[in-house]
C-alpha positions, 0 to 999 in steps of 0.5 A: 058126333064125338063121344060126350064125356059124363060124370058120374057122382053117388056114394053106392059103388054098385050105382056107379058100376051099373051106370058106367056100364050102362053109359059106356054101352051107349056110346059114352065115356064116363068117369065115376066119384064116389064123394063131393072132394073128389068130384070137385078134384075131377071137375077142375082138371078136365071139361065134361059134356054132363054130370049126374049128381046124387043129393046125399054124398058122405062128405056133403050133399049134390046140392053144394057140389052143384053150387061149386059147378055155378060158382066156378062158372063151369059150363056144364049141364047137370042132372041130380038123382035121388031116392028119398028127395023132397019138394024143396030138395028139387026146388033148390036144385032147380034154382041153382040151374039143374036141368032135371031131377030123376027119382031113384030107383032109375030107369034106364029108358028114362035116363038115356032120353033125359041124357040125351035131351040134356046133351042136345038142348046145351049143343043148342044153346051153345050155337045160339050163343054163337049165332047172337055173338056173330049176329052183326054179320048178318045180311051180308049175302042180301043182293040180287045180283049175277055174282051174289047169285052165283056165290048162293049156288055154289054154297048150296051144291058146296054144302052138300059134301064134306070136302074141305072148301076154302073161302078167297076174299077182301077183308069184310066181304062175309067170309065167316058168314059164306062158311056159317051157310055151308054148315047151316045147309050141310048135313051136319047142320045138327053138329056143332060149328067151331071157329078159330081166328089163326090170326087172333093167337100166339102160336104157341096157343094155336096147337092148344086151341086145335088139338086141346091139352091134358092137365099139367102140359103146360103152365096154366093147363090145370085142367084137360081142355078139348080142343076145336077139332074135338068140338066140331066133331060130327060138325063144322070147324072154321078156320079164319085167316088160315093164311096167317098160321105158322109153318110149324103148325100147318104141318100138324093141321095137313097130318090132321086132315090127312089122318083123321086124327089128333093128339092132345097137346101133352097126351099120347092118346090118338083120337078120332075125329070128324069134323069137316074144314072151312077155311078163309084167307084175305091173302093171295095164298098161291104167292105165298106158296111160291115164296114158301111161306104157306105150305102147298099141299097144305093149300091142296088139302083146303082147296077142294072146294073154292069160293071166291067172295065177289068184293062190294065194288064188283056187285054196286047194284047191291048195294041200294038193297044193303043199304035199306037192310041196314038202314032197317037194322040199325034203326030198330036197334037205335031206336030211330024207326022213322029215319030214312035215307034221300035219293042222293044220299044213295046215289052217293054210297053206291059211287063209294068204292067201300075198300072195306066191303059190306062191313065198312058199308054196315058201319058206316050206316049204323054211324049215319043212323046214329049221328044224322039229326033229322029224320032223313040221311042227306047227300051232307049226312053221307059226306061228313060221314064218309073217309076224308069228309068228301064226296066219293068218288068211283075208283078200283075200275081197272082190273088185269086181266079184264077187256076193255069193252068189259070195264066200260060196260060196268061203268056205263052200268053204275052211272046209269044205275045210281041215275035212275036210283036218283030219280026214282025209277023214272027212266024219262026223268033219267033220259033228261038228266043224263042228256040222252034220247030217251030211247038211247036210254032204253037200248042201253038199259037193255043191252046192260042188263037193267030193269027199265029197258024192257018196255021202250013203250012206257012213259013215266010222269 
């Protein structure tokens, strides 16, 4: 983990000497102010990880020092100390978001663990904060097919190093969601996860948002800021869209990965820092090396590790079980608990090619759920929905590359999937619908890979 940055407030400058210290030993750095103007003076020029405030100050009180951390929306936790303290005292600083109120004369066991518990439980509720914001891409990974099998087991066995991974794939596939696995599975899982968007910024904010800024760098930088990587130290940083960063600052970021090391944005002082890179790209990142508009050892440094997301057009079979994921998401949060969805009603989704992948799919049954005034999403509901208010059509069949036994396989594959999802299973019903012996039916079914085709046998209603 990174060395967390306290604050140290109390009028006796023997406390403060013997706390920073005592704190610097642990493995802190700790600035120290002896009043209220001068705390607040530190407080607005640099981020802290946690501040130790005493109640009496000379020229105030921790209580209005700990009003000026709430009213400047400053996201710092706090701990206020005391040696003659009343009831109402720790009532007060309790309402206005303490943390905890320690009793001097302080132990120094006490306060390590109070320290300590404080750091973990803000470490916690920031990826809360994170996971809730970003809770819409969940489920992304529901499927049972051979390529969402495959991806889950690389993710695994990718998790368990520290190697930079670089994660391919189409717009709404789940990028961000493959990169959130890898750190919930890793070792660092404890650490924080960081993430940057390098196609959501200018790039003269880029350098700032990775590396951080010392007060006065620029105009607006009234204060020091720590930057991503300083944040994900002894964790993960997410660099989506890497392939969009600008050349200059691909240099900085290879120098990084390389070195192990930042410097902030107007500072001179080197930091260590260890945070492990996942990055994602919708771009075709060789090309663009070949038309120098990405750096190629660049490129190497990201690539130790690739995952490739299999888009939604590749793994239909998914598709009825994210649907039903959806269709349960959406219906608890619109509260339309008794919807469902018609037979041909999916059938139809799963012949849509979905160019947007599992997002546009997520979407599309959050409007249906929303939009459908019955109690059941029809084949019309699915069609007034879908782009262009008509029925889907399967496309994107052909790929470079690909036999042509193997893309007819896929095909037989979908039509007889979506079949038998419109008639329930029910391989006999199946059988006539398509005009086909039924046994025909059980040796294709098998030959694909499909369940139905293991017991030639049975006979459905």
């Amino acid at each position: 983990m990174g060395r967390a940055h306290l604050l140290v407030v109390d009028d006796e400058p023997s406390i403060l000497t013997t706390l920073q210290k005592a704190l610097t030993l642990e493995g802190y750095t700790v600035d120290v102010a002896g009043g209220v103007k001068i705390a607040e003076e530190k407080l607005r020029k640099r981020t802290y990880d946690l501040c130790l405030f005493d109640v009496q100050l000379p020229d105030g009180d921790g209580l209005s020092l700990l009003q000026f951390v709430r009213t400047a929306k400053l996201d710092v936790p706090v701990v206020m100390m005391s040696g003659h303290a009343t009831i109402d005292t720790a009532v007060k600083a309790t309402r206005l978001g303490a943390l905890n109120f320690l009793e001097k004369p302080l132990n120094t066991d006490a306060l390590l663990i109070t320290i300590e518990t404080a750091l973990r439980l803000e470490r916690a509720e920031s990826e809360a904060r994170a996971l809730r914001v970003a809770s819409g891409t969940a489920g992304e990974l529901v499927g049972e097919s051979s390529a969402i099998k495959k991806l889950g087991e690389q993710i695994a066995r990718a998790a368990k190093s520290s190697a930079s991974v670089l994660v391919t794939g189409e717009r709404g596939t789940g990028k961000e969601l493959v990169a959130r696995a890898i750190h919930e599975l890793s070792p660092r899982a404890k650490g924080p996860l960081e993430k940057l968007n390098c196609a959501a910024l200018p790039s003269e904010l880029i350098e700032s948002e990775l590396f951080g800024h010392e007060a006065g760098a620029f105009t607006g930088a009234t204060k020091q800021r720590r930057g991503k990587f300083e944040r994900a130290s002894g964790g993960t940083l997410f660099l989506d869209e890497v392939g969009d960063m600008p050349l200059a600052m691909q240099a900085k970021l290879l120098r990084v990965l390389q070195e192990r090391e930042i410097e902030r944005v107007g500072g001179s002082e080197t930091i260590k820092v260890d945070a492990r890179v996942v990055a994602a790209t919708n771009r075709d990142l060789v090309a663009a090396c070949e038309k120098d508009a990405f750096r190629a050892d660049l490129y190497d440094r990201l690539n130790v590790v690739p995952l490739a997301i299999p888009p939604l057009r590749a793994r239909r079979e998914d598709i009825p079980l994210l649907t039903r994921h959806f269709l349960e998401l959406a219906a608890k949060a619109n509260d339309r608990r008794n919807i469902r969805m018609s037979n041909g009603a999916l059938s139809m989704l799963a012949a849509y090619s979905f160019p947007g992948n599992v997002r546009e799919l997520r979407n599309l049954i959050e409007r249906l759920v929303i939009l459908t005034p019955d109690d059941e999403i029809g084949e019309e509901d699915v069609k007034t929905c879908l782009p262009g208010g008509s029925a889907p059509k399967v496309t994107g069949l052909y790929r470079p590359g690909v036999p042509f036994r193997v893309l007819v396989d896929e095909a037989e594959r979908t039509i007889l999937q979506d079949a038998l999802a419109h008639h329930q299973g029910q391989m006999a019903a199946t059988a006539r619908a398509l005009d086909l012996e039924r046994s025909h039916l059980y040796k294709k079914a098998r030959s694909l890979g499909l369940r139905g085709g293991e017991k030639p046998e049975e006979d459905e209603g």
